[in-house]
PDBQT receptor file of N, H, CA, C and O in Angstrom, charges set to zero:
ATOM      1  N   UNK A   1      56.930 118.954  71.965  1.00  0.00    +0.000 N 
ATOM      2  CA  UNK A   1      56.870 120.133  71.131  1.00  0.00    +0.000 C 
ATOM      3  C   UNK A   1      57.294 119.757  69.717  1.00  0.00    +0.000 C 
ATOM      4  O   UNK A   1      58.419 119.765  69.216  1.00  0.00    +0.000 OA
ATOM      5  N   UNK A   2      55.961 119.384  69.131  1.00  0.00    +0.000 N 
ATOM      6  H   UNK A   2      55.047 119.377  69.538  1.00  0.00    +0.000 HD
ATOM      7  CA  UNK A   2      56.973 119.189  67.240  1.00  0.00    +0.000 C 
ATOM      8  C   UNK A   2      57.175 120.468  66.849  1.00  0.00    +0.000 C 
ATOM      9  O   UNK A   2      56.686 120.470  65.719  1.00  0.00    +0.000 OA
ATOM     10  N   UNK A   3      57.560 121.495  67.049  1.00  0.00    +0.000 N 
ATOM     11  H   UNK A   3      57.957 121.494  67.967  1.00  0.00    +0.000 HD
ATOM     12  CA  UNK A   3      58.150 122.350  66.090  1.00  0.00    +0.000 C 
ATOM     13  C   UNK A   3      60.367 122.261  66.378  1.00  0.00    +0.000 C 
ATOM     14  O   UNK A   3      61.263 122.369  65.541  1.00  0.00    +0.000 OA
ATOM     15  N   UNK A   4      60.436 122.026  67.936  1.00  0.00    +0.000 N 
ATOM     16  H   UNK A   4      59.709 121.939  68.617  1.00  0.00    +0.000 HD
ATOM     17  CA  UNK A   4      61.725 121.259  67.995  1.00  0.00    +0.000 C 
ATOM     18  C   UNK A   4      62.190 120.038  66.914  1.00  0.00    +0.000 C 
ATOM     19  O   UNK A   4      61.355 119.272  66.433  1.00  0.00    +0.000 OA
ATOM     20  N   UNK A   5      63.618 119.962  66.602  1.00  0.00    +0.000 N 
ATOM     21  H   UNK A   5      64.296 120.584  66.993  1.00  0.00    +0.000 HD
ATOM     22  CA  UNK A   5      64.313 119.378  65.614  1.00  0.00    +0.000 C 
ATOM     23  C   UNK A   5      64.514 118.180  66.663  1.00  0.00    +0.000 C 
ATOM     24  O   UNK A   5      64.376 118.700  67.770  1.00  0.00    +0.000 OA
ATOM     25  N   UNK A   6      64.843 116.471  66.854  1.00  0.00    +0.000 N 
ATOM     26  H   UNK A   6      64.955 116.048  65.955  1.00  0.00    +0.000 HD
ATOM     27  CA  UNK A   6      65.943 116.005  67.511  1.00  0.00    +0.000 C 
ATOM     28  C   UNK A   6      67.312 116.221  67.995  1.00  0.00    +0.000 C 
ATOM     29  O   UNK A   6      67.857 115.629  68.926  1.00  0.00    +0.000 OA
ATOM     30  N   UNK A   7      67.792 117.126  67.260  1.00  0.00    +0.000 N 
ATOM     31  H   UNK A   7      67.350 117.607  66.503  1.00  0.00    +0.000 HD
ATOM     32  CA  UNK A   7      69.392 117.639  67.204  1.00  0.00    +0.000 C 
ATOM     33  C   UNK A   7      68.868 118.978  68.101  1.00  0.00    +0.000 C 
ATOM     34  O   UNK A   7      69.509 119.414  69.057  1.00  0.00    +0.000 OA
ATOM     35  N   UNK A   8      68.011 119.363  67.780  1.00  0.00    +0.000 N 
ATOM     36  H   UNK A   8      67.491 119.009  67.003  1.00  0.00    +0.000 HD
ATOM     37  CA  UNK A   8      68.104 119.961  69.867  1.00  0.00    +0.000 C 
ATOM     38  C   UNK A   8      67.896 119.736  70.627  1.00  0.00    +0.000 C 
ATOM     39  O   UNK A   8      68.062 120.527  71.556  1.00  0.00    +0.000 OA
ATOM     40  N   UNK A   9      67.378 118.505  70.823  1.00  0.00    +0.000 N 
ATOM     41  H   UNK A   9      67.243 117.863  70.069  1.00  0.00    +0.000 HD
ATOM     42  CA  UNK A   9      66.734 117.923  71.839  1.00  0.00    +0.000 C 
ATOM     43  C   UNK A   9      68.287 117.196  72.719  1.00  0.00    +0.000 C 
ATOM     44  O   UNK A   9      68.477 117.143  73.934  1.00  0.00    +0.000 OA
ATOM     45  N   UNK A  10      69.206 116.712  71.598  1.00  0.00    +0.000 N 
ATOM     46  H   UNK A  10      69.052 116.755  70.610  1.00  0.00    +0.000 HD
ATOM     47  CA  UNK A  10      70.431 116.009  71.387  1.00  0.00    +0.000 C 
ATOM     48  C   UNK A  10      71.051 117.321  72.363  1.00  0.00    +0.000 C 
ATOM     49  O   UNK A  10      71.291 117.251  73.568  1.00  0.00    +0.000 OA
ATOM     50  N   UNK A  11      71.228 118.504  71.488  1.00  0.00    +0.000 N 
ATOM     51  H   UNK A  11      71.033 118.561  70.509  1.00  0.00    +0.000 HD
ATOM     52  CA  UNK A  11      72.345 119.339  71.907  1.00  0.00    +0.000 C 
ATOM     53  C   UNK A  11      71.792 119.690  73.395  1.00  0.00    +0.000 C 
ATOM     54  O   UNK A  11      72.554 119.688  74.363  1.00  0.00    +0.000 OA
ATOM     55  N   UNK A  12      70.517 119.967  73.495  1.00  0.00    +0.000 N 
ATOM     56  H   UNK A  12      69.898 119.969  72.709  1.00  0.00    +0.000 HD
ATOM     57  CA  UNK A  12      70.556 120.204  75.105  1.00  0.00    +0.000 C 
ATOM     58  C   UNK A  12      70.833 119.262  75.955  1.00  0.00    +0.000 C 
ATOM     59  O   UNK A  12      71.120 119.560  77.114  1.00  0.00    +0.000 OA
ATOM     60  N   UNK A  13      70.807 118.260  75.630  1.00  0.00    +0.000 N 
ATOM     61  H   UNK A  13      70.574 118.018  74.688  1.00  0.00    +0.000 HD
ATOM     62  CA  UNK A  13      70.977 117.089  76.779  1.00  0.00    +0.000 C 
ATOM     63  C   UNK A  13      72.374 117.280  77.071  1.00  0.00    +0.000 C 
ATOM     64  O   UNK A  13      72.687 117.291  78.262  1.00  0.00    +0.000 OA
ATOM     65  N   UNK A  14      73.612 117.491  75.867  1.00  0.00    +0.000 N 
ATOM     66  H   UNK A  14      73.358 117.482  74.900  1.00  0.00    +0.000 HD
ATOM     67  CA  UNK A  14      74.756 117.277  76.093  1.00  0.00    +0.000 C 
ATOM     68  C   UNK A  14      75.293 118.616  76.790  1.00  0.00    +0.000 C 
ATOM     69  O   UNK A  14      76.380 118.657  77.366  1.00  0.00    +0.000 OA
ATOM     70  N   UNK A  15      74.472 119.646  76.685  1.00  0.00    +0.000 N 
ATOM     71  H   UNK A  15      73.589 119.613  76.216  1.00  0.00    +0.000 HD
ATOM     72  CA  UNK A  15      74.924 121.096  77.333  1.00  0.00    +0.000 C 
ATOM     73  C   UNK A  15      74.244 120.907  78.660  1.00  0.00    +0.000 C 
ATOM     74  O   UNK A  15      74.868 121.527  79.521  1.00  0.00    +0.000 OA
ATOM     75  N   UNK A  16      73.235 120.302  79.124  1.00  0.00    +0.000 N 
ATOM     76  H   UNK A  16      72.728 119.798  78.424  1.00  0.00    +0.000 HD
ATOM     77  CA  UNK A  16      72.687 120.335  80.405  1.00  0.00    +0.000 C 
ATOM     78  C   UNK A  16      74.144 119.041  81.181  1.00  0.00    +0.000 C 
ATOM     79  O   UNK A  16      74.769 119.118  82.239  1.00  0.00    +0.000 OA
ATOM     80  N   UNK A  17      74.184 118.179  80.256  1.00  0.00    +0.000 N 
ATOM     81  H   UNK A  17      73.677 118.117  79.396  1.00  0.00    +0.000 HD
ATOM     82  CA  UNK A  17      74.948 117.253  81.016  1.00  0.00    +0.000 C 
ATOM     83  C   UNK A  17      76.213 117.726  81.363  1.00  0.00    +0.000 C 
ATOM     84  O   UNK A  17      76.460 117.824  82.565  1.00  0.00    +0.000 OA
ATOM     85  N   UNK A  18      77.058 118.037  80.549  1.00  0.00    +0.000 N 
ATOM     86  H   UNK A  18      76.857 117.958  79.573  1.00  0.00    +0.000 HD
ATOM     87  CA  UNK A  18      78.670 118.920  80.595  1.00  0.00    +0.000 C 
ATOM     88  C   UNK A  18      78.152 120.018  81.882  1.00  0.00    +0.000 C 
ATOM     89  O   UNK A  18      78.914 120.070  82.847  1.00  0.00    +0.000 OA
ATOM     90  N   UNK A  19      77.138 120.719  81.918  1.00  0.00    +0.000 N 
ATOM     91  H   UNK A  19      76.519 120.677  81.134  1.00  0.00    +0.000 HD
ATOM     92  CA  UNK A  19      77.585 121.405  83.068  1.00  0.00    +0.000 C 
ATOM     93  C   UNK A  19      76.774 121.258  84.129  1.00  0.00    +0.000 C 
ATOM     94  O   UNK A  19      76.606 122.192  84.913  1.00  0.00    +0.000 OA
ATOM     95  N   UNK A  20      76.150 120.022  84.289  1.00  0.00    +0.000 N 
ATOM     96  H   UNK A  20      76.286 119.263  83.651  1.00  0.00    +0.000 HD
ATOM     97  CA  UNK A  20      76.077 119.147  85.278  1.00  0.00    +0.000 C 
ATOM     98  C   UNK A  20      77.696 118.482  85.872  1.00  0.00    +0.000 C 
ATOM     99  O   UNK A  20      78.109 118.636  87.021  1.00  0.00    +0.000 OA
ATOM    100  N   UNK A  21      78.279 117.887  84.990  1.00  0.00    +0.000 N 
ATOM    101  H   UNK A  21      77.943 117.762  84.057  1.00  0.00    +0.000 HD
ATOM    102  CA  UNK A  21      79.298 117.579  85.145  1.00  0.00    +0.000 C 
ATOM    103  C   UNK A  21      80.649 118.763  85.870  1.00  0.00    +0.000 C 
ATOM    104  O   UNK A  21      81.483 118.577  86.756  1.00  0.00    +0.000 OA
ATOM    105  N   UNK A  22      80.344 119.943  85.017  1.00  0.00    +0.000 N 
ATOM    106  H   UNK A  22      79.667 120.094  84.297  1.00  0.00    +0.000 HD
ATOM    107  CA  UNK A  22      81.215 120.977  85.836  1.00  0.00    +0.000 C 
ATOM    108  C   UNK A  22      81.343 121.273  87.082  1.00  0.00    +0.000 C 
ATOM    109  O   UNK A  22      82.180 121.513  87.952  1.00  0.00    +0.000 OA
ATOM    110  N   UNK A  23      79.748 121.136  86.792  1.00  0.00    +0.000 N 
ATOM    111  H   UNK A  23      79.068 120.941  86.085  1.00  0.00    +0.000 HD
ATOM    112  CA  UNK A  23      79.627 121.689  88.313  1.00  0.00    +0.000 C 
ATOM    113  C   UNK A  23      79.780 120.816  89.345  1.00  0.00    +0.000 C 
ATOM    114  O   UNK A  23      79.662 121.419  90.412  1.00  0.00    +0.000 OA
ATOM    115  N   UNK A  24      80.012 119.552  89.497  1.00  0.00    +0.000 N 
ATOM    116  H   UNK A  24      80.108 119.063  88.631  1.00  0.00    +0.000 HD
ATOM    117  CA  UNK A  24      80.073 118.241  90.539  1.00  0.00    +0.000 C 
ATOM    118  C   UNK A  24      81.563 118.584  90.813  1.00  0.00    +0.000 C 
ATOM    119  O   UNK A  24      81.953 118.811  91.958  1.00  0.00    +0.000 OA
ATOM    120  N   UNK A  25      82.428 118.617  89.675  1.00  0.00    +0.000 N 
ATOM    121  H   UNK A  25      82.111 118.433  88.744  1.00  0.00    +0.000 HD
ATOM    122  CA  UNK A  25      83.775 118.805  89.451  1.00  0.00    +0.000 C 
ATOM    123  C   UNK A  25      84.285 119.946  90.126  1.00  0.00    +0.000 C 
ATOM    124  O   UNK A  25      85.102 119.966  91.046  1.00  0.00    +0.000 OA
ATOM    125  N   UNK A  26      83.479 121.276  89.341  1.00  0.00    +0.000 N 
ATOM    126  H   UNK A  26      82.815 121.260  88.593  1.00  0.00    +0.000 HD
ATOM    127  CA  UNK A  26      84.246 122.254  90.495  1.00  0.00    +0.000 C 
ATOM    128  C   UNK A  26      83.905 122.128  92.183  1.00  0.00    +0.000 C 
ATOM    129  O   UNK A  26      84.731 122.447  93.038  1.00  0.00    +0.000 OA
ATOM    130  N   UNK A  27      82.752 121.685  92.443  1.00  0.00    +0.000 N 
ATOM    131  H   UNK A  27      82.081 121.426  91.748  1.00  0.00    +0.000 HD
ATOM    132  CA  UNK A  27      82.497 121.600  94.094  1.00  0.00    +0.000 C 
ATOM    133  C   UNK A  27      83.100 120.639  94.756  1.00  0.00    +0.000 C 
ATOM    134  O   UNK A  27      83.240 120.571  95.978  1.00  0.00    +0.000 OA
ATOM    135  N   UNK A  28      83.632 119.536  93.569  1.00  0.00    +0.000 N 
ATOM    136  H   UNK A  28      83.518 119.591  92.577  1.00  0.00    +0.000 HD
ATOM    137  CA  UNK A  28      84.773 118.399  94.617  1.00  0.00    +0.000 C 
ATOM    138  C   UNK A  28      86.099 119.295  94.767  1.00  0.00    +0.000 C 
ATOM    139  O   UNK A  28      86.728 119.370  95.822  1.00  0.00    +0.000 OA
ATOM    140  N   UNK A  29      86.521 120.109  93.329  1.00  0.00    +0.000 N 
ATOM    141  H   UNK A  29      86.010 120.047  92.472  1.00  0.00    +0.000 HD
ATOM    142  CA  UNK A  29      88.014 120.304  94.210  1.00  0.00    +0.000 C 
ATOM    143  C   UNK A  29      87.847 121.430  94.519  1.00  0.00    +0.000 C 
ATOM    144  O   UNK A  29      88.895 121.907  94.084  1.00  0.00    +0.000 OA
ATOM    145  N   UNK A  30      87.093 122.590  95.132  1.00  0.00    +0.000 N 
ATOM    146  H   UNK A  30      86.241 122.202  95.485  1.00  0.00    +0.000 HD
ATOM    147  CA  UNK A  30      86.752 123.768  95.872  1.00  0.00    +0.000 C 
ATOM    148  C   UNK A  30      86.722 122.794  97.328  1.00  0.00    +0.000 C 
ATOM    149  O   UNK A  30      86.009 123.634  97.876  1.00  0.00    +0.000 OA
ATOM    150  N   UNK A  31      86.833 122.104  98.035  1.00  0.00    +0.000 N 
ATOM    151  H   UNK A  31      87.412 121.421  97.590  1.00  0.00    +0.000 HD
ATOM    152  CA  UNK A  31      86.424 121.766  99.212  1.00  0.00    +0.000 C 
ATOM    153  C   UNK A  31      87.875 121.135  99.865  1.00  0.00    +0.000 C 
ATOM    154  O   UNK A  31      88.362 120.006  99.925  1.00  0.00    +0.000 OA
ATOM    155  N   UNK A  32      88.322 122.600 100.357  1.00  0.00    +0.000 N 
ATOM    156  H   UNK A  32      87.926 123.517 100.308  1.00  0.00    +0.000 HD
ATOM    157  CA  UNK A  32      89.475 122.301 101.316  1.00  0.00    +0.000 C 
ATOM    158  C   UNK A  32      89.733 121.775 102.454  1.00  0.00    +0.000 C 
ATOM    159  O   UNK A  32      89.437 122.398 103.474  1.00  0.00    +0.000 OA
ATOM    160  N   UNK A  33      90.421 120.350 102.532  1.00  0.00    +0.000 N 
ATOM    161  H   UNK A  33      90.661 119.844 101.703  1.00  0.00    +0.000 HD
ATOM    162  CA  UNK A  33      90.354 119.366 104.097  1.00  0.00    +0.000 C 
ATOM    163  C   UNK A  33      91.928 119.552 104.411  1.00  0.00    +0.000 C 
ATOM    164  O   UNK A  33      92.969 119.431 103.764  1.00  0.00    +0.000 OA
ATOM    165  N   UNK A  34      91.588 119.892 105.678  1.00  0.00    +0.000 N 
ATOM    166  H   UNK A  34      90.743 119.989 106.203  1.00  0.00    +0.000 HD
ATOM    167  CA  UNK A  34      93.280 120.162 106.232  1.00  0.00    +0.000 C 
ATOM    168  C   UNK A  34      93.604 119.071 107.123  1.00  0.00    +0.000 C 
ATOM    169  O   UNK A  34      93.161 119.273 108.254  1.00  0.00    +0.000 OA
ATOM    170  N   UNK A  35      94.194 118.046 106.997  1.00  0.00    +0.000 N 
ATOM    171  H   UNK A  35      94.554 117.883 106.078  1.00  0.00    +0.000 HD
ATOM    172  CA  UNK A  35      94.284 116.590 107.377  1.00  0.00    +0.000 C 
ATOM    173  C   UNK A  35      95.072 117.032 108.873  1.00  0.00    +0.000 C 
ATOM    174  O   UNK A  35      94.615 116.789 109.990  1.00  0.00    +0.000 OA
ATOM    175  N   UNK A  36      96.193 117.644 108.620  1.00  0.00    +0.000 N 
ATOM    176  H   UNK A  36      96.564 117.841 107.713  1.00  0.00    +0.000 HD
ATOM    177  CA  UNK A  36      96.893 118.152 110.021  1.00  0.00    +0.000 C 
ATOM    178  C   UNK A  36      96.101 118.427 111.168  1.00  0.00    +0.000 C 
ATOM    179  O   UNK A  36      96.216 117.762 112.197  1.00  0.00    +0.000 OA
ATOM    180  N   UNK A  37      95.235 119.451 111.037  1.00  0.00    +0.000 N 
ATOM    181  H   UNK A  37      95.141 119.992 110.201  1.00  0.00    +0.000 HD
ATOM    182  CA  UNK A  37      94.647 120.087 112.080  1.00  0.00    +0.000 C 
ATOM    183  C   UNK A  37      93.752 119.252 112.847  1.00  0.00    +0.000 C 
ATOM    184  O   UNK A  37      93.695 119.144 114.072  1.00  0.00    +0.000 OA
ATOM    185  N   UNK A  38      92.741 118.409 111.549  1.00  0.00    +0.000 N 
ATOM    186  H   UNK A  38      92.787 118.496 110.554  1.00  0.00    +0.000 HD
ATOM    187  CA  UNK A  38      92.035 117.699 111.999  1.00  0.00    +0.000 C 
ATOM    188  C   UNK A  38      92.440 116.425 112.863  1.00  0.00    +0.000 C 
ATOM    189  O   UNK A  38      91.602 115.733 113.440  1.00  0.00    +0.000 OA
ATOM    190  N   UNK A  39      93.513 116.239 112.885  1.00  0.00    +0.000 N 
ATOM    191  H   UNK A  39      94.194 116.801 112.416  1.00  0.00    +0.000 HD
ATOM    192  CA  UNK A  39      93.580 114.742 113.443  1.00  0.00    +0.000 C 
ATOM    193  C   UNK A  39      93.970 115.023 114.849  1.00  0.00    +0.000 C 
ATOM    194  O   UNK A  39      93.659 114.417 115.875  1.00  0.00    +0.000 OA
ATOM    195  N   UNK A  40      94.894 116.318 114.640  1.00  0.00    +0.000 N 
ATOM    196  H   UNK A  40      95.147 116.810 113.807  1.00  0.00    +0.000 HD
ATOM    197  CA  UNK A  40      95.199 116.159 116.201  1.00  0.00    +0.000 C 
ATOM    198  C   UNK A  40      94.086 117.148 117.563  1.00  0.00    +0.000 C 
ATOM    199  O   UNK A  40      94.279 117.488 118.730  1.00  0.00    +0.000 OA
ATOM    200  N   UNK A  41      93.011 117.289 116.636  1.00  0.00    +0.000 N 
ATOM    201  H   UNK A  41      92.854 117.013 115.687  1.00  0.00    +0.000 HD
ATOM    202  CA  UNK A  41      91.979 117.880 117.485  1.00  0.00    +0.000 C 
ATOM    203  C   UNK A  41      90.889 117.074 117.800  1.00  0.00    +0.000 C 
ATOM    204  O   UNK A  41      89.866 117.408 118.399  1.00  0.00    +0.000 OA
ATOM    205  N   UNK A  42      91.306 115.559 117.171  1.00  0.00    +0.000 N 
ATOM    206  H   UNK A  42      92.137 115.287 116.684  1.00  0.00    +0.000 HD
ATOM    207  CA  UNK A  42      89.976 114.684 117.439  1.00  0.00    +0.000 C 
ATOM    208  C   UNK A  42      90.919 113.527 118.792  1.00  0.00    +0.000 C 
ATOM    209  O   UNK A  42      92.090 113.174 118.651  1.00  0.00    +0.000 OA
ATOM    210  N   UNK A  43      90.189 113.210 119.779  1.00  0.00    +0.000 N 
ATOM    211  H   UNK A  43      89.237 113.497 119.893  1.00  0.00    +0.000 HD
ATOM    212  CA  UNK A  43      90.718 111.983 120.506  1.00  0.00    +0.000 C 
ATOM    213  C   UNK A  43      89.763 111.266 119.975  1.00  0.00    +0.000 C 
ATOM    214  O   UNK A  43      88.742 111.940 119.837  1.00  0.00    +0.000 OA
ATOM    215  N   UNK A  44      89.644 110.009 119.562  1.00  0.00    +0.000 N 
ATOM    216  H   UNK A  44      90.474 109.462 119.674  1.00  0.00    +0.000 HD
ATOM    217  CA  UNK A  44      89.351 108.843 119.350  1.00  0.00    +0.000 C 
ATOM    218  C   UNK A  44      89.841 108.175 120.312  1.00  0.00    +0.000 C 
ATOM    219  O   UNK A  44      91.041 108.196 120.584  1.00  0.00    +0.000 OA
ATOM    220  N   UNK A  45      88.390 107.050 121.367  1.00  0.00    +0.000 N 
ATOM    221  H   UNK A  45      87.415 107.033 121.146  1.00  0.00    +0.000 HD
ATOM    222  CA  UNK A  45      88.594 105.919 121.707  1.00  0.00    +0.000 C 
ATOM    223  C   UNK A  45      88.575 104.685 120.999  1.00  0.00    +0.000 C 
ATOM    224  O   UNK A  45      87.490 104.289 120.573  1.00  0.00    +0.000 OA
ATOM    225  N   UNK A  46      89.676 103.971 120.793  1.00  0.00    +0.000 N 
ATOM    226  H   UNK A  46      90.557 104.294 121.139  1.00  0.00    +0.000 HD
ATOM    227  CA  UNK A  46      89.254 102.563 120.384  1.00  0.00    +0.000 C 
ATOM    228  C   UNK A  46      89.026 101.538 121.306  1.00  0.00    +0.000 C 
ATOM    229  O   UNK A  46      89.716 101.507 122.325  1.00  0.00    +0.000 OA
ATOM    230  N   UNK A  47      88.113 100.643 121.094  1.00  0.00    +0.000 N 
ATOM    231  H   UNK A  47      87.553 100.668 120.266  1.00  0.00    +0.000 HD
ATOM    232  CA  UNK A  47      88.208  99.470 121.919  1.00  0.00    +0.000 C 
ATOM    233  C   UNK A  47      87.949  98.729 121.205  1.00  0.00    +0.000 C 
ATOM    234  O   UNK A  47      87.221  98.915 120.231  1.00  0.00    +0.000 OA
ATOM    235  N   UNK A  48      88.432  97.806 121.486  1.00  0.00    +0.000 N 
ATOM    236  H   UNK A  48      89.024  97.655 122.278  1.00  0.00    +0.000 HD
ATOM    237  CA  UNK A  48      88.192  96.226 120.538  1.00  0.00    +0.000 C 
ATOM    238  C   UNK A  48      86.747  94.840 121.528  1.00  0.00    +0.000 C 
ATOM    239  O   UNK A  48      86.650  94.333 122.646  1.00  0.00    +0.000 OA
ATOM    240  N   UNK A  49      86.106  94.814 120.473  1.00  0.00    +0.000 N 
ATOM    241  H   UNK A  49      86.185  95.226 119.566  1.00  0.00    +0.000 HD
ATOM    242  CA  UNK A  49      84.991  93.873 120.724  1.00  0.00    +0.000 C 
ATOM    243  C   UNK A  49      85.154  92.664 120.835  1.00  0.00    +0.000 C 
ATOM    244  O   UNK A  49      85.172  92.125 119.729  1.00  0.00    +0.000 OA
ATOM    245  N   UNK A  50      85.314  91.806 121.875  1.00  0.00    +0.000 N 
ATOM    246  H   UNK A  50      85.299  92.244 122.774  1.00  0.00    +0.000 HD
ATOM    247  CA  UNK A  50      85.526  90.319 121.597  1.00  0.00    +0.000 C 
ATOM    248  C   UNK A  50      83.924  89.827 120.881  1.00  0.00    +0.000 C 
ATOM    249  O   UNK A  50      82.990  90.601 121.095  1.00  0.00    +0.000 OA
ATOM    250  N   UNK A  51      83.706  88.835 120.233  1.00  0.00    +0.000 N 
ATOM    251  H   UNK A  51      84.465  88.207 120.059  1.00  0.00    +0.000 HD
ATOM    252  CA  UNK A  51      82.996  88.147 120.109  1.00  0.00    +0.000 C 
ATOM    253  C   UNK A  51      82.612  86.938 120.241  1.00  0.00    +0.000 C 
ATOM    254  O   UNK A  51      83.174  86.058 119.589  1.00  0.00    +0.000 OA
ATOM    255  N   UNK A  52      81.514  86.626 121.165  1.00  0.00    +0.000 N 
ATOM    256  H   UNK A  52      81.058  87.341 121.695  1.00  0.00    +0.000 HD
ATOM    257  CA  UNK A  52      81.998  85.465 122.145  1.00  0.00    +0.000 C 
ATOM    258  C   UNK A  52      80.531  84.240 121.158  1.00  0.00    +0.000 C 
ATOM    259  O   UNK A  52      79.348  84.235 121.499  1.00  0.00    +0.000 OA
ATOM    260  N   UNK A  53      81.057  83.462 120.107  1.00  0.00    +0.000 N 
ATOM    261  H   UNK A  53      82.018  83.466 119.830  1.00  0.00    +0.000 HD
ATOM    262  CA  UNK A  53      80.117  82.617 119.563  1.00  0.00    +0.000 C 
ATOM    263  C   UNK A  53      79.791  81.474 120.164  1.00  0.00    +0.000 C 
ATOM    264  O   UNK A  53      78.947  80.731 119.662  1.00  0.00    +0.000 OA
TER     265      UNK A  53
């Protein structure tokens, strides 16, 4: 579109990016893990693998 300047082309990138960025940011620390509950409701088997070369 030539009737657009560069310096908007500039400013949208940096307004699309910042709240690109917000938004990654707010959905990582909105996401509540309750470490307690979870551990003692999982049994895990371990077994150990020999590897016979």
């Amino acid at each position: 579109m030539p009737q657009m300047a560069p310096i908007s082309w500039l400013t949208l990138f940096f307004i699309f990016s910042i709240t690109l960025m917000i938004f990654n940011i707010k959905n990582y620390f909105c996401f509540f893990h309750n470490s307690n509950e979870s551990s003692q409701n999982l049994n895990i088997k371990q077994f150990k693998m020999t590897w016979k070369w």
